[in-house]
C-alpha positions, -999 to +999 in steps of 0.1 A: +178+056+102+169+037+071+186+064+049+217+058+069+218+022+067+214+029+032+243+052+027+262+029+045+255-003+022+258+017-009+294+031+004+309+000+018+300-014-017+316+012-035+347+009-016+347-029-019+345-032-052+379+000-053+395-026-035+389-053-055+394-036-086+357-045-102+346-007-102+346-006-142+321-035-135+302-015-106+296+015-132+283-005-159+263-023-142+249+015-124+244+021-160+225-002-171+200-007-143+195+032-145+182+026-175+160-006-172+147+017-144+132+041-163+121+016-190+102-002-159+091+029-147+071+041-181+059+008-186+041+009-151+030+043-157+005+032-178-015+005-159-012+031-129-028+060-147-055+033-161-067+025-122-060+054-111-086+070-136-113+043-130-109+050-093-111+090-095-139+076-121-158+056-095-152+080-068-171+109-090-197+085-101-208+077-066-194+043-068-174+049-034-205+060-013-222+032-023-193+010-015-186+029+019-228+017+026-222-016+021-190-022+036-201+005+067-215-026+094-179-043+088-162-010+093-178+002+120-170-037+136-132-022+130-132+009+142-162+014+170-144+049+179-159+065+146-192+081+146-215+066+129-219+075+087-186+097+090-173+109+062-137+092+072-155+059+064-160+068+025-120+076+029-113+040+046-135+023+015-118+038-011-086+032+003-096-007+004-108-007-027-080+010-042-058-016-023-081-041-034-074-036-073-033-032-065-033+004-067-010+012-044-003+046-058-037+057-059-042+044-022-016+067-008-034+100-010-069+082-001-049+070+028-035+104+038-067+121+037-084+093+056-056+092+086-060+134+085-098+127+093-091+100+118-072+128+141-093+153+133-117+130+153-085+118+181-087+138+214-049+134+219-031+151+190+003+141+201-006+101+199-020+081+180-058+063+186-070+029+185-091+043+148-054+052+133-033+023+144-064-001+132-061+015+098-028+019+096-025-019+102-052-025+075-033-007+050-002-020+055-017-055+055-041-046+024-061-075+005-056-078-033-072-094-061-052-083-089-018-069-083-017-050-110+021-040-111+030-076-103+009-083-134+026-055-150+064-065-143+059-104-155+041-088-189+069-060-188+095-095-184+080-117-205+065-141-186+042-161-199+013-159-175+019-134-152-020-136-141-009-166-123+003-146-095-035-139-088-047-165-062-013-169-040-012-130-039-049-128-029-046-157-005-019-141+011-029-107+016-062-122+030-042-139+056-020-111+065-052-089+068-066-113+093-034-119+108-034-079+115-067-079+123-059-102+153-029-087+166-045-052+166-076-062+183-049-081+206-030-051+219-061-029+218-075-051+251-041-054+264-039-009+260-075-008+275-072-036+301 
């Protein structure tokens, strides 16, 4: 669906600008943000492969055990359909962590592995349980301290402080973590009631 709506906006624009003669204007500009792109692209690389490495660092050092113990009594708060000191809760740390420190990209694969745990452990294959959609919500909704390609972007542009971005992001990725929080504990007593 989203791919559609996407062809659709990218050929209605094309065809708008035939029409109104501006295509010259259309390619060049094509051009050039192909190439800022890419610019953008290696620039980020770098403070990607940085966390990345600390986390794959961390995560060999026993850093994420350790971390999975301490946050475990909030976690298991969370998600009560988990036994207790499952692997799947070392997966959910890291992935927390990894969104804690704005590593999106090294969240993804944490995430994947965790969610293939988390149905591993769900009766129904074919649907999803109250564990998955209380990550999945967690995830999306993930707190962070230092949004690292934010920070990244605004160094990458110039900006003169780009730390700045620090508190507001934090603040509002605490609230939007709370805020899922609520609404999934919400519809999980309206599922089981």
């Amino acid at each position: 669906m989203v791919s559609a709506a996407f062809a659709f906006l990218l050929l209605s624009g094309f065809v708008f600008a035939a029409v109104n003669g501006t295509m010259a204007d259309v390619n060049t500009a094509l051009f050039q943000s192909m190439e800022l792109s890419i610019q953008l692209a290696l620039s980020l690389a770098g403070v990607i492969l940085f966390w990345t490495g600390v986390m794959k660092t961390a995560e060999a050092a026993g850093l994420v055990r350790s971390l999975a113990a301490i946050v475990q009594p909030i976690l298991r708060r969370l998600f009560p359909d988990i036994p207790h000191s499952h692997p799947v809760f070392g997966l959910i740390a890291s992935n927390m962590a990894a969104n804690f420190f704005g590593l999106g990209n090294a969240a993804t694969p944490i995430g994947l592995r965790a969610m293939r745990e988390l149905r591993q452990l769900n009766g129904d294959k074919d649907s999803a349980s109250r564990s998955m959609i209380t990550f999945l919500a967690l995830n999306t909704a993930g707190v962070t301290l230092i949004p690292t390609t934010v920070i990244a972007i605004g160094l990458k542009h110039g900006a003169t402080n780009p730390a700045d971005i620090i508190l507001p992001a934090f603040l509002a990725t605490v609230l939007s973590a709370c805020f899922a929080i609520v609404i999934d504990r919400h519809y999980a007593r309206k599922r089981s009631g």
